[in-house]
C-alpha positions in Angstrom: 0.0 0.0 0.0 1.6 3.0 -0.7 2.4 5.8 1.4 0.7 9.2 2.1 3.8 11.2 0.8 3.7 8.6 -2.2 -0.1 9.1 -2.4 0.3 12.8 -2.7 3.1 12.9 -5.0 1.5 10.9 -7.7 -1.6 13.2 -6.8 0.3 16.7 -7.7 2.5 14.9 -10.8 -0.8 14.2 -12.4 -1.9 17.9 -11.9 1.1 19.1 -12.8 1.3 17.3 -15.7 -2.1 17.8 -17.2 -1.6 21.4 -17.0 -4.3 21.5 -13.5 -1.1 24.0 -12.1 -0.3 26.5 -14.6 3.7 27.2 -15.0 4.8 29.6 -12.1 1.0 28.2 -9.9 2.3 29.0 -6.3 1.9 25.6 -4.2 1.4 26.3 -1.1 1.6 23.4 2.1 -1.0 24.1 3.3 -3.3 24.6 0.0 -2.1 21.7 -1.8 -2.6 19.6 1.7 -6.1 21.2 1.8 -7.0 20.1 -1.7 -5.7 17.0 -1.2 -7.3 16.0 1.8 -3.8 14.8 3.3 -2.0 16.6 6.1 1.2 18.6 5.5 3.7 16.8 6.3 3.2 14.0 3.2 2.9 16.9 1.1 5.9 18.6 2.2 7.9 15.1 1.0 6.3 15.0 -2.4 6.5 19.0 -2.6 10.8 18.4 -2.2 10.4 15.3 -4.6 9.0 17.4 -7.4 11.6 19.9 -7.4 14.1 17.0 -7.2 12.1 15.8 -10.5 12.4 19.5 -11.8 8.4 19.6 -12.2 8.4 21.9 -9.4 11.0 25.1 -8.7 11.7 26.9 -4.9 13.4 30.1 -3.8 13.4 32.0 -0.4 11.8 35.0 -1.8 8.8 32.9 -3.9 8.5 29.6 -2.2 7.9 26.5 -4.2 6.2 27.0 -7.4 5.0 24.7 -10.7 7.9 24.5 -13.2 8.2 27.2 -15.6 9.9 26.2 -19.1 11.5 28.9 -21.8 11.9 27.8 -25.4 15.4 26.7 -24.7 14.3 24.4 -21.9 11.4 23.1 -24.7 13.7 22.6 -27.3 16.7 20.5 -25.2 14.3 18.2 -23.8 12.9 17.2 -26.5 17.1 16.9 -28.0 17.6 14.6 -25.2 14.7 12.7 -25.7 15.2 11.8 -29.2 19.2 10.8 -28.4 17.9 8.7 -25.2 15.1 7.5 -26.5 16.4 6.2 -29.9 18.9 4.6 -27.7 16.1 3.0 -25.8 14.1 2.3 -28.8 17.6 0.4 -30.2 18.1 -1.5 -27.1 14.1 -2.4 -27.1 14.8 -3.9 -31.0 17.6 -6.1 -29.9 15.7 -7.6 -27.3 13.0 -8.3 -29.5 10.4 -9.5 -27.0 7.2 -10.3 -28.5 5.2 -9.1 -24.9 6.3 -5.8 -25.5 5.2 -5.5 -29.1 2.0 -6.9 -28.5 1.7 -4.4 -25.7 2.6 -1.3 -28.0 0.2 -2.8 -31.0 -2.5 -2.5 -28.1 -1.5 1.1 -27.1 -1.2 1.6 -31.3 -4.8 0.3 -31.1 -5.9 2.6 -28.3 -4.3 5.6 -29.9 -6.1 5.0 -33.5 -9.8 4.7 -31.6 -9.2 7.7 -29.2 -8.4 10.2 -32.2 -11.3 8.4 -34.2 -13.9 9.1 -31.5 -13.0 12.6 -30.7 -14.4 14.4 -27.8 -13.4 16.9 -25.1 -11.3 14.3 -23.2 -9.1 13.0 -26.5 -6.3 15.6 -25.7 -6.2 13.8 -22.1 -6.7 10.3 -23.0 -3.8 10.5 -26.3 -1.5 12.0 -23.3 -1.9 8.4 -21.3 -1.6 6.5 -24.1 2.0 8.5 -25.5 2.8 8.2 -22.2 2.6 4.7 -21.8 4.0 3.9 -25.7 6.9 5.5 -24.9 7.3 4.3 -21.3 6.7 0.8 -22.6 9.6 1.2 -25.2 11.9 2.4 -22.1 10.9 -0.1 -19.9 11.8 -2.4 -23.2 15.7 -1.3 -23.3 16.0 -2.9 -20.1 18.6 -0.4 -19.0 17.7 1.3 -15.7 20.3 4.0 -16.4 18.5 5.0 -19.4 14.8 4.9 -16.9 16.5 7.3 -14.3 17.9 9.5 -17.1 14.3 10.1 -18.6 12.0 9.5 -15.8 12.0 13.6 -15.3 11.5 14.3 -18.5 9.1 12.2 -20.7 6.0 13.4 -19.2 7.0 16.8 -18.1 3.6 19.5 -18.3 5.0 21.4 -21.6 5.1 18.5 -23.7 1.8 16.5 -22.8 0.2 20.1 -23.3 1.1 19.8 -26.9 -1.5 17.2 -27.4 -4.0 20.1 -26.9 -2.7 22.2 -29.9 -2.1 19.4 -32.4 -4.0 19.2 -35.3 -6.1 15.9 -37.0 -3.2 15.4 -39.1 -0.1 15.9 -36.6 -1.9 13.1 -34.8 -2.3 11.1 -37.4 1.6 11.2 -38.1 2.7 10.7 -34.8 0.3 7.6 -34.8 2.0 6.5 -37.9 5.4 7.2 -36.2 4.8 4.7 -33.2 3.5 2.2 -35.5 6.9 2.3 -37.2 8.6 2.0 -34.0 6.9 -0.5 -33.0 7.5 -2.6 -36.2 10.9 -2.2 -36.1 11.2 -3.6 -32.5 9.2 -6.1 -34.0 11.4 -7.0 -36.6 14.2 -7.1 -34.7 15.5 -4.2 -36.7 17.6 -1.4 -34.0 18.8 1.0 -36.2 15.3 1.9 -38.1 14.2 1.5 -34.5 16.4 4.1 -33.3 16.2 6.5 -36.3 12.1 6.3 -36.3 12.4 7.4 -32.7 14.5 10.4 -33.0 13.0 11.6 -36.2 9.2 11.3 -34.1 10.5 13.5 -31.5 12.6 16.1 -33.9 9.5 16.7 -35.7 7.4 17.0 -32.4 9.6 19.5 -31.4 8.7 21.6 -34.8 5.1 20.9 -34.6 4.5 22.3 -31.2 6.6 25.6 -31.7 4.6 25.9 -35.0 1.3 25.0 -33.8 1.9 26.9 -30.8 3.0 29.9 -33.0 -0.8 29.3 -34.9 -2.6 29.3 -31.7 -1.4 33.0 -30.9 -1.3 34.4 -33.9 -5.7 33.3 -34.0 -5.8 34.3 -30.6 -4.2 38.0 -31.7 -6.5 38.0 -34.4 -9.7 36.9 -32.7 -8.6 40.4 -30.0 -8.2 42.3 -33.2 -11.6 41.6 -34.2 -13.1 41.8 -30.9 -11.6 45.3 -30.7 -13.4 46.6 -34.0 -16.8 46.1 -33.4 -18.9 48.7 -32.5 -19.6 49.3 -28.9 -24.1 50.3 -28.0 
């Protein structure tokens, strides 16, 4: 059974990660242990565990607050993910274990009918499922180093937010792209493996700045147009 600081760290990841703190969100002891309904000392522990993770920041003057990311911290996380995950995705390939391809042709499976029936809770439910594709590859490699290396970093808030600014099509590639992983694991096949991965994650990386780019430019357009109609 696990813990209450274990219970109310995967409590605040989750929030973190779905975007349920914004970047800079003050958490405060005794709000968080509030919301929570733990006391403060269990959340103090997964408060200090978070910043350890790097999903949560602290200073004197602001106290601990929900990670804040620049395009420079964007942009080198998902670098190191495509070199450690490639590497992961290699090791996975050489191992060649038909469990973990049947797994990832389920997830594939999961990911095709989520995008096919929509809805308000698609961007949330494709986050799981990435999630777990690419924590099932890791878990593949069989390298622990490679787990501790990326456990900070695959499902840090920034990048499962892109979910909720791709487009039909950019999901519809990225499906495409884990199916081709996951044949080449199948196949026995590490350096298609390993290439796949990288070039899935290099082109995440341009989709989000350019989608994010689209998304502001509509939503500087839509104030435009706000700011133009006549007032009564």
């Amino acid at each position: 059974m696990p813990s209450a600081s274990d219970t109310a760290y995967e409590l605040l990841k989750q929030r973190l990660v779905a975007g349920s703190y914004p970047p800079g969100a003050q958490l405060k002891e005794e709000h968080v242990a509030r919301e929570l309904g733990l006391s403060r000392t269990p959340v103090r522990a997964a408060l200090k565990r978070l910043i350890d993770d790097g999903l949560a920041t602290v200073d004197a003057r602001r106290g601990v607050r929900a990670a804040e990311w620049t395009d420079a911290d964007i942009s080198e996380t998902y670098h190191l993910r495509s070199l450690l995950e490639a590497h992961a995705a290699q090791r996975a390939a050489q191992r060649r274990d038909p469990a973990v391809v049947a797994a990832l042709e389920r997830l594939n499976d999961e990911m095709a009918a989520a995008i096919a029936r929509g809805g308000d809770d698609m961007a949330l439910n494709l986050q799981s499922i990435n999630s777990r594709f690419h924590r099932t590859v890791l878990d593949a490699s069989g390298s622990p180093r490679l787990k501790l290396l990326l456990a900070s970093i695959i499902d840090m808030p920034i990048v499962v937010r892109s979910f909720f600014v791709s487009t039909r099509a950019d999901l519809a590639q990225s499906l495409q792209h884990h199916r081709d992983i996951t044949a080449a694991i199948a196949a026995g096949d590490g350096e298609v493996a390993a290439q796949t991965m990288q070039v899935h994650l290099r082109l995440a990386t341009h989709r989000f700045f350019q989608r994010r780019a689209d998304f502001v430019k509509s939503q500087h357009a839509a104030a435009g147009r706000a700011a133009q109609q006549p007032t009564t």
